[in-house]
C-alpha distance (Angstrom), angle and dihedral (degrees) to the residues before:
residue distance angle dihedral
X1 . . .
X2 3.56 . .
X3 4.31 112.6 .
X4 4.03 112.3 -121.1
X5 3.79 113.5 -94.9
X6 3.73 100.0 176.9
X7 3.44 123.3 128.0
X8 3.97 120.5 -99.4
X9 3.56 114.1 -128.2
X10 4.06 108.3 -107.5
X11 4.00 94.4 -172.7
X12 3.69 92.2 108.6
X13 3.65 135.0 -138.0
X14 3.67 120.0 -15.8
X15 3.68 113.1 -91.7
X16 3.58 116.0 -135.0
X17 3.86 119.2 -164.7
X18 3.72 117.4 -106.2
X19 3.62 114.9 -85.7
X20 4.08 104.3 -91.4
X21 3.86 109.7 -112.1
X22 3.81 104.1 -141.8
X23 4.01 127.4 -112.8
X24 3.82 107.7 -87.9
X25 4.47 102.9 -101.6
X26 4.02 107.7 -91.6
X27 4.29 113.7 -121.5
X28 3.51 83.6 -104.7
X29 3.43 94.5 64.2
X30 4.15 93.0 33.2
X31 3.93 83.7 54.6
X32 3.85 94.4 46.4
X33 3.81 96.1 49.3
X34 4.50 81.5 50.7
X35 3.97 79.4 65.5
X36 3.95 105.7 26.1
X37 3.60 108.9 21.0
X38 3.65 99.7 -154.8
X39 3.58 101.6 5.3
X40 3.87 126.3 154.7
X41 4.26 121.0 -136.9
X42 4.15 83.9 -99.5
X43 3.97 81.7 65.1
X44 3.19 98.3 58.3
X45 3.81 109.7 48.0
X46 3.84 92.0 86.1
X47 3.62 86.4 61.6
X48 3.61 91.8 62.1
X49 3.37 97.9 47.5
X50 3.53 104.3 -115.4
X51 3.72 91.4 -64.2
X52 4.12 94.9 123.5
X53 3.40 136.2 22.3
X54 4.29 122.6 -113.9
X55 3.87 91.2 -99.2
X56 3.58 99.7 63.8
X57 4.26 88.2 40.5
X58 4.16 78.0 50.8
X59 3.73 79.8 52.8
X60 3.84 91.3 55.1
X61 3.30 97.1 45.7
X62 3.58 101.8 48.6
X63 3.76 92.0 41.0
X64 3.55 99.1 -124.1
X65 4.05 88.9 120.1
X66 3.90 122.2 38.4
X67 3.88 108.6 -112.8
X68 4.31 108.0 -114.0
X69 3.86 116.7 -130.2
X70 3.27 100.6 -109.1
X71 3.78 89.4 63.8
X72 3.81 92.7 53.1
X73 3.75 83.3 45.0
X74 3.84 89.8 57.1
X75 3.64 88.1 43.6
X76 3.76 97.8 56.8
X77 3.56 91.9 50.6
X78 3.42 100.0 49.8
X79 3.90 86.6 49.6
X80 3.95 97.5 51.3
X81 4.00 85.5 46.5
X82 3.31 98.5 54.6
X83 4.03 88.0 43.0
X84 3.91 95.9 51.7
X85 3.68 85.7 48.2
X86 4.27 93.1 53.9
X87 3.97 83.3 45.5
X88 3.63 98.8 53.7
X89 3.91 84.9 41.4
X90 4.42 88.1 53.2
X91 3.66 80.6 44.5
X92 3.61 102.4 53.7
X93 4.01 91.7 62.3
X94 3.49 112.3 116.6
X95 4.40 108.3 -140.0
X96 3.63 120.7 -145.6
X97 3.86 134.8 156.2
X98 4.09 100.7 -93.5
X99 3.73 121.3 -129.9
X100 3.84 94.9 -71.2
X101 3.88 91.6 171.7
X102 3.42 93.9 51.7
X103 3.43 98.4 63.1
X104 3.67 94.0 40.4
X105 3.94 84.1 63.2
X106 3.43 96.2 51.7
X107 3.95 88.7 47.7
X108 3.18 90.5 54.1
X109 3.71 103.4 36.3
X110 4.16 86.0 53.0
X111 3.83 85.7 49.1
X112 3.63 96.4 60.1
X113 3.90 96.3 48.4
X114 3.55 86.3 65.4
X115 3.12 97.2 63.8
């Protein structure tokens, strides 16, 4: 048996290509996670009203298709509803002083079983 004279290959290592940083999110997408965090196109169509189908909010959201003003309009309203709602919520909350003494006793109380 004749003892292997070919070559090696001296190219080196194979070079993989830099991992691929993704595209920066578009303000479509920034303003639909502010209402959905996490949500997918198929989400969203309710939103809308029926008036487009997921692909083209896909579209949207990916940026491959500039987002019509009556969709930001849409948006913005949904966004100031939801924020009146939160602020009438906030506003709802009745204030008082707490039960200061209370947890002065139990402060103290814990304090003395320590020593």
């Amino acid at each position: 048996m004749e003892p292997d004279t070919r070559q090696k290959d001296q190219s080196g290592p194979i070079r993989y290509p830099a991992k691929i940083q993704p595209k920066p999110p578009t303000a479509f997408r920034v303003a639909a996670e502010l209402i959905a965090p996490g949500c997918g196109c198929r989400r969203l169509v309710p939103l809308f009203q029926g008036r487009v189908p997921h692909h083209r909010i896909a579209d949207w959201l990916s940026g491959y298709s500039p987002t019509p003003q009556w969709a930001i309009d849409l948006l913005r309203q949904h966004v100031e509803q939801d924020a009146a709602a939160k602020i009438r919520a906030i506003d709802q909350i009745k204030t008082g002083q707490g039960s200061a003494k209370a947890g002065a006793y139990a402060l103290a109380r814990w304090r003395a079983s320590r020593r």
